[in-house]
C-alpha positions in Angstrom: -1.7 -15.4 -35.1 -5.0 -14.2 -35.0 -5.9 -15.8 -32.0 -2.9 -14.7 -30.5 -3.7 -10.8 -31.3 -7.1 -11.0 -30.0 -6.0 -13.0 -26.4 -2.7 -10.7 -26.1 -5.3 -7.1 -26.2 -7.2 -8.9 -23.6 -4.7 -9.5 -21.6 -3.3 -5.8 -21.6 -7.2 -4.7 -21.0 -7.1 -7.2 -18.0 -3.9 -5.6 -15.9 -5.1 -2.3 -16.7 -8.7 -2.5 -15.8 -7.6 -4.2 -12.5 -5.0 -2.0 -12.1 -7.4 0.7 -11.9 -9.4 -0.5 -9.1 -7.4 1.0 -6.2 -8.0 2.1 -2.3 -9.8 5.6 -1.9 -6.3 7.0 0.0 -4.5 4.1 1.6 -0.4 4.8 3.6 1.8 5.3 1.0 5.8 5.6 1.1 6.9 9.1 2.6 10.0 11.3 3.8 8.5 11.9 6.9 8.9 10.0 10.2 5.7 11.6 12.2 6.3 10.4 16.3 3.9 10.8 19.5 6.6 13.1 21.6 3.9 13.7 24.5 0.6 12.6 26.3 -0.2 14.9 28.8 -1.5 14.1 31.3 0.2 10.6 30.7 -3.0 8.4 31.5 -3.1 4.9 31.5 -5.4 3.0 29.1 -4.7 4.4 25.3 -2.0 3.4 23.3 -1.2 6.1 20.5 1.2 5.2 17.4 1.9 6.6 13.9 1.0 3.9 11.0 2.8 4.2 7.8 5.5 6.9 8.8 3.0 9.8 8.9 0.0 8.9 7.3 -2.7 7.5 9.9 -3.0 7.9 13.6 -3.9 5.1 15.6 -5.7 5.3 18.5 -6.1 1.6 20.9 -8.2 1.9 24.1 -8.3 -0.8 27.1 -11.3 -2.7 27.7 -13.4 -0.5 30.7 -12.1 3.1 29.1 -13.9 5.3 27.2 -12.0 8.6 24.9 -13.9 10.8 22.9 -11.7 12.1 19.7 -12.2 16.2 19.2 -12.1 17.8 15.4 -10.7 20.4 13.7 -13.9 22.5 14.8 -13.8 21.4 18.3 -17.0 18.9 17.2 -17.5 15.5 18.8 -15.7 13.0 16.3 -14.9 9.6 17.2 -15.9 8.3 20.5 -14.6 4.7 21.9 -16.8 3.2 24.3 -15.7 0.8 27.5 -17.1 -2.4 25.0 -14.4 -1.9 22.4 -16.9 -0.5 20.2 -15.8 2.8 18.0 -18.2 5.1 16.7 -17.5 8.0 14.0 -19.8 11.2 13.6 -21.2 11.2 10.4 -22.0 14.7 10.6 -18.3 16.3 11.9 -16.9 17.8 9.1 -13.6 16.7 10.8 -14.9 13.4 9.2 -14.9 14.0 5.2 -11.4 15.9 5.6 -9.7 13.3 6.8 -10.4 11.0 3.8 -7.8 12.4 2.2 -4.3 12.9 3.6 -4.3 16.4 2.8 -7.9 17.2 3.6 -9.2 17.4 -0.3 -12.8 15.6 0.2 -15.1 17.6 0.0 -17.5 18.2 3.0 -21.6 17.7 2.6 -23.8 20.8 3.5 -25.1 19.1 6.4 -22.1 18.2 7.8 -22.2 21.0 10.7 -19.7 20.9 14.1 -22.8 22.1 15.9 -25.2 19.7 15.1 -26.3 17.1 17.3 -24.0 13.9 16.6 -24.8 11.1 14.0 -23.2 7.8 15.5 -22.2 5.3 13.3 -20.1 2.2 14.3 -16.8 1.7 12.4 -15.0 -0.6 14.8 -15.3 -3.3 17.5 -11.9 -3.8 19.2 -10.8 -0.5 20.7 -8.9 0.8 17.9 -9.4 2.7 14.9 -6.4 4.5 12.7 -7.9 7.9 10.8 -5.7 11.0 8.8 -5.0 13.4 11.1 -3.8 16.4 9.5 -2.6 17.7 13.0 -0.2 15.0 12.6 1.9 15.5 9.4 3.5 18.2 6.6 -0.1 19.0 4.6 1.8 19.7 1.3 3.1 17.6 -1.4 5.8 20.0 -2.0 8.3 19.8 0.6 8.7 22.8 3.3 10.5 25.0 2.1 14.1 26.7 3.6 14.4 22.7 5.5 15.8 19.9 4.5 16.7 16.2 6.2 16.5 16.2 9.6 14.4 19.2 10.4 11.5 19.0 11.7 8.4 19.9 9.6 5.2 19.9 11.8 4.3 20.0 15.4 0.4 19.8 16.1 -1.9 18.2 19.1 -4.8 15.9 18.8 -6.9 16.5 21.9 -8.9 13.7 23.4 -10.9 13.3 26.4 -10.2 9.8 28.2 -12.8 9.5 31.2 -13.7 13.0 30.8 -9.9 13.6 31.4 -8.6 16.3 29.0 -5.4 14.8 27.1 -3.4 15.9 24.7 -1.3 14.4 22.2 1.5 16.0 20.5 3.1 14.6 17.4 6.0 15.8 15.8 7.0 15.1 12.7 10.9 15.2 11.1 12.3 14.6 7.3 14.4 11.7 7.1 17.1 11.3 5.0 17.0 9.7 2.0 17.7 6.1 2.0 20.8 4.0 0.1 20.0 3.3 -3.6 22.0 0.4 -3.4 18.9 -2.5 -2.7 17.4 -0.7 -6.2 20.6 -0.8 -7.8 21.2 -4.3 -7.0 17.3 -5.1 -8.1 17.8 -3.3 -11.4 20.5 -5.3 -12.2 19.3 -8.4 -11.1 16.3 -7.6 -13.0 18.2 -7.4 -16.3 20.0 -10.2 -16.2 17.3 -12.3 -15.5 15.5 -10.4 -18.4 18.3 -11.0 -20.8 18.5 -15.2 -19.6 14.7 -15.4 -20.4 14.8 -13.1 -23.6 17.0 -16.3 -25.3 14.1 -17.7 -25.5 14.4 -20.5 -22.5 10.9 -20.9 -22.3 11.2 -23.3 -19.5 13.3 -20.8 -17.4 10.5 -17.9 -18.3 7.9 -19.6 -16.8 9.8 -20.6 -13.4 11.3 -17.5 -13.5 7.8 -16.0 -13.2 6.9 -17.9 -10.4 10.1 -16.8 -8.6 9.4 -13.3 -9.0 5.5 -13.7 -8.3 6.9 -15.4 -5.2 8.6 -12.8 -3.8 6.7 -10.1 -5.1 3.7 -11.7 -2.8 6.0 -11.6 0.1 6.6 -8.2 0.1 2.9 -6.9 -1.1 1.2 -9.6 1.6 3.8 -7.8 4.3 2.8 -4.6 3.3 -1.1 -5.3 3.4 -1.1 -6.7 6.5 0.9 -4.4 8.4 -1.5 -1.3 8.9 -5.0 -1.9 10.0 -7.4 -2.4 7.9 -9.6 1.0 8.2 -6.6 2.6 6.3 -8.1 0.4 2.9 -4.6 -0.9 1.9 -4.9 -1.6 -1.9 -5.7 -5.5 -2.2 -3.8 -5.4 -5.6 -0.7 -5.5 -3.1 -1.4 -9.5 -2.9 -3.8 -10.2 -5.8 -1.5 -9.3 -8.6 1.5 -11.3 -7.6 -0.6 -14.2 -6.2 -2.5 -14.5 -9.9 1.0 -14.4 -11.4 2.2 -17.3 -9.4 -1.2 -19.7 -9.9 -0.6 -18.8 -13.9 2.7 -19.9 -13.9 2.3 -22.2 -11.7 -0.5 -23.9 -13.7 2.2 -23.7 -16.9 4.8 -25.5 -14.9 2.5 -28.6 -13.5 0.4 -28.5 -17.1 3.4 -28.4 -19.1 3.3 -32.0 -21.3 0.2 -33.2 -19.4 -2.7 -30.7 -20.1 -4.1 -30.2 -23.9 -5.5 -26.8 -22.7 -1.7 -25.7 -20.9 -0.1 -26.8 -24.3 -2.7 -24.6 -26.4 -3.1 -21.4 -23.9 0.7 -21.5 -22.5 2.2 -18.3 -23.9 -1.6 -16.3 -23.2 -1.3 -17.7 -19.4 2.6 -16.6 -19.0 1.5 -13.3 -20.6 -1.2 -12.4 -18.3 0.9 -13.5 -15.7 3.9 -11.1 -16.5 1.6 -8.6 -17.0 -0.4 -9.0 -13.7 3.7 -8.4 -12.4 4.5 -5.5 -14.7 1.4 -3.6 -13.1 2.1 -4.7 -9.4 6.4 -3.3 -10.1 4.7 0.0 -12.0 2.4 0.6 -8.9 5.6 -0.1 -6.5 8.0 1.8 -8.3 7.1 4.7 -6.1 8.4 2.7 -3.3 11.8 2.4 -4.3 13.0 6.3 -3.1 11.3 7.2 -0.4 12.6 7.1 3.2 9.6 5.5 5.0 7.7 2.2 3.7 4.4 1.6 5.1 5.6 -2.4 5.9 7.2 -4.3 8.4 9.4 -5.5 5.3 13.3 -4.6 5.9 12.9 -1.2 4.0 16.1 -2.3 1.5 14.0 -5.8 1.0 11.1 -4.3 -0.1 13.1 -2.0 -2.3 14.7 -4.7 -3.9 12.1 -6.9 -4.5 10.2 -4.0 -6.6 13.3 -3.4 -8.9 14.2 -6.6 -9.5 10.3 -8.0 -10.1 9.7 -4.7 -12.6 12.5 -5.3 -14.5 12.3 -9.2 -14.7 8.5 -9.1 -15.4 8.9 -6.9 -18.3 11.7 -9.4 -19.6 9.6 -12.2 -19.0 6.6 -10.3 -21.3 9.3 -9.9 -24.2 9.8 -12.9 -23.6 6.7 -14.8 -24.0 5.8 -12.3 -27.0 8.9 -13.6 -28.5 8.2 -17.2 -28.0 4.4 -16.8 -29.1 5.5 -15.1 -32.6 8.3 -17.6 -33.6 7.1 -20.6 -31.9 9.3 -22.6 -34.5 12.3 -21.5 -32.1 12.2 -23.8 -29.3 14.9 -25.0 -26.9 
C-alpha cells in the first residue's frame, strides 16, 4: 500500500508536469470562420489561406517570385525570396505582436519600424503562416450588438509581390454554433464504458484504454499535422494518447508472461489513464466551438474528446479500485 501511495503521487505529478509544457500560442478552436474575399490586383504566384478558422495567415509563394509582407507600422516584415527562403525582421515591432493572437507580447525597445532591417531566416519552402491581427475579431469577448452570421472584421494585409502593390482583404464572419449531439453521444458513450470498467473487469480496463488511446491519437495526430508547423501545435496533441496506448499496450502483451507487468500493472494502467484524463481536459475546449483547427470531421473530433474524457476518468477509478482491493479479481 505503501508502494502504491508513493507510485500513484508520481503518477499525478507526471500528467501534470507534462501537461504543463505547452505551445507559446498555437490555433485553437474558434467561432469565427476568417476568409481571403479579395487579392487585388489578382497576381499570379501567391496562394493566401486562413489556417485554423481565424488564427494564422498563410502566405505560399511560387518558386522565381519574390513578396515582401508590410507591418502594422508600415515596416519591412517578412520578405520571401525567389529560392523559397523566408526571412522575418527581427527588429519590426509587427514581429513581437503577432506572437500572440491578440497582440499581448510585449515589444523590445529596439524593436523600431524605422530601423534598418534585421533578417533572420524562418523558412525554406515558400510559405510561412504568422497572426495577423488584420485578419480576425481582437477580443475574447465577443462583438457586441452581433450575433451568428454577422460579420465581425474586415482588414487588409498589404504585400508587395515583384514590387507589385497587393492587397489582401479578409473578412471574417461568426458561425453558428455547432450540434451538441457528437458530445452528447461521447458523454454517454463515455459513461457506460466507465460504468463496464468500474466492475472491476480488469481485463476490459486495460483494452479499453488502448481503444480510447487509439482514437484519441487519431484525432490529436489529425489535428497536429494539419497546420504548419510555424504555428507550434502543442506536441501533447500526440504524445499523451500515444504513451497511453504503449502502457496499455505493454499490460495487454505482459499480462501472465512479464514478472515486472504482474508487479507494476495497476501503476502502468494508471499513468496511462492519467496521460488520457489530461489529453480529454486539454480538449474539452474543443467540444463547443464552431471551428476546429483539423482536417478531422468537426463532429468526430468532438466525439472522440467526450467519450475519451469520460472513459479515461472511468478507467482511473477503475484501476484505483483494483489496486486497493486486489483480493477482488474476475
Amino acid at each position: 500500500m505503501r508502494r502504491w501511495s508513493y507510485l500513484s503521487v508520481f503518477a499525478v505529478l507526471w500528467v501534470l508536469g507534462t501537461a504543463g509544457v505547452a505551445s507559446a500560442d498555437p490555433p485553437g478552436p474558434t467561432d469565427y470562420l476568417s476568409e481571403v474575399v479579395d487579392i487585388d490586383p489578382n497576381v499570379a504566384g501567391i496562394e493566401v489561406e486562413i489556417v485554423g478558422g481565424d488564427s494564422f495567415v498563410l502566405l505560399t509563394v511560387a518558386p522565381g517570385i519574390g513578396v515582401d509582407v508590410v507591418g502594422y507600422s508600415g515596416e519591412p516584415y517578412l520578405r520571401f525570396l525567389p529560392d523559397g527562403t523566408v526571412e522575418e525582421n527581427q527588429l519590426a515591432p509587427s514581429k513581437y505582436l503577432n506572437e500572440d493572437r491578440y497582440a499581448a507580447g510585449e515589444i523590445p525597445t529596439e524593436a523600431d519600424a524605422t530601423a534598418e532591417p534585421r533578417w533572420m531566416v524562418v523558412a525554406d519552402d515558400g510559405a510561412y503562416a504568422w497572426h495577423d491581427h488584420r485578419t480576425h475579431w481582437m477580443n475574447e469577448i465577443p462583438p457586441p450588438g452581433r450575433g451568428p452570421g454577422d460579420q465581425v472584421a474586415e482588414g487588409v494585409v498589404p504585400l508587395f509581390v515583384d514590387g507589385v502593390e497587393v492587397d489582401v482583404t479578409v473578412a471574417s464572419v461568426w458561425q453558428d454554433p455547432p450540434s451538441s449531439l457528437p458530445v452528447v453521444l461521447g458523454l454517454a458513450g463515455g459513461v457506460l464504458l466507465a460504468i463496464a470498467m468500474i466492475r472491476r473487469r480488469s481485463k476490459l480496463t486495460a483494452a479499453a484504454i488502448l481503444g480510447l488511446a487509439a482514437v484519441a491519437l487519431v484525432a490529436g495526430g489529425t489535428a497536429y499535422l494539419s497546420v504548419p508547423t510555424e504555428t507550434a501545435p502543442p506536441w501533447s496533441l500526440w504524445v499523451f494518447p500515444l504513451t497511453s496506448a504503449l502502457l496499455s499496450g505493454v499490460v495487454l502483451l505482459g499480462r501472465g508472461r512479464s514478472e515486472f507487468v504482474a508487479r507494476y500493472e495497476s501503476f502502468l494502467l494508471l499513468i496511462a489513464a492519467l496521460e488520457l484524463v489530461g489529453w480529454g481536459v486539454a480538449h474539452w475546449g474543443w467540444l463547443w466551438p464552431a471551428i476546429l483547427p483539423t482536417a478531422l470531421p468537426f463532429w468526430m473530433d468532438r466525439f472522440v474528446g467526450a467519450v475519451t474524457l469520460v472513459g479515461a476518468l472511468g478507467a482511473t477509478a477503475a484501476v484505483v479500485a483494483e489496486a486497493v482491493a486486489p483480493q477482488r479479481r474476475y
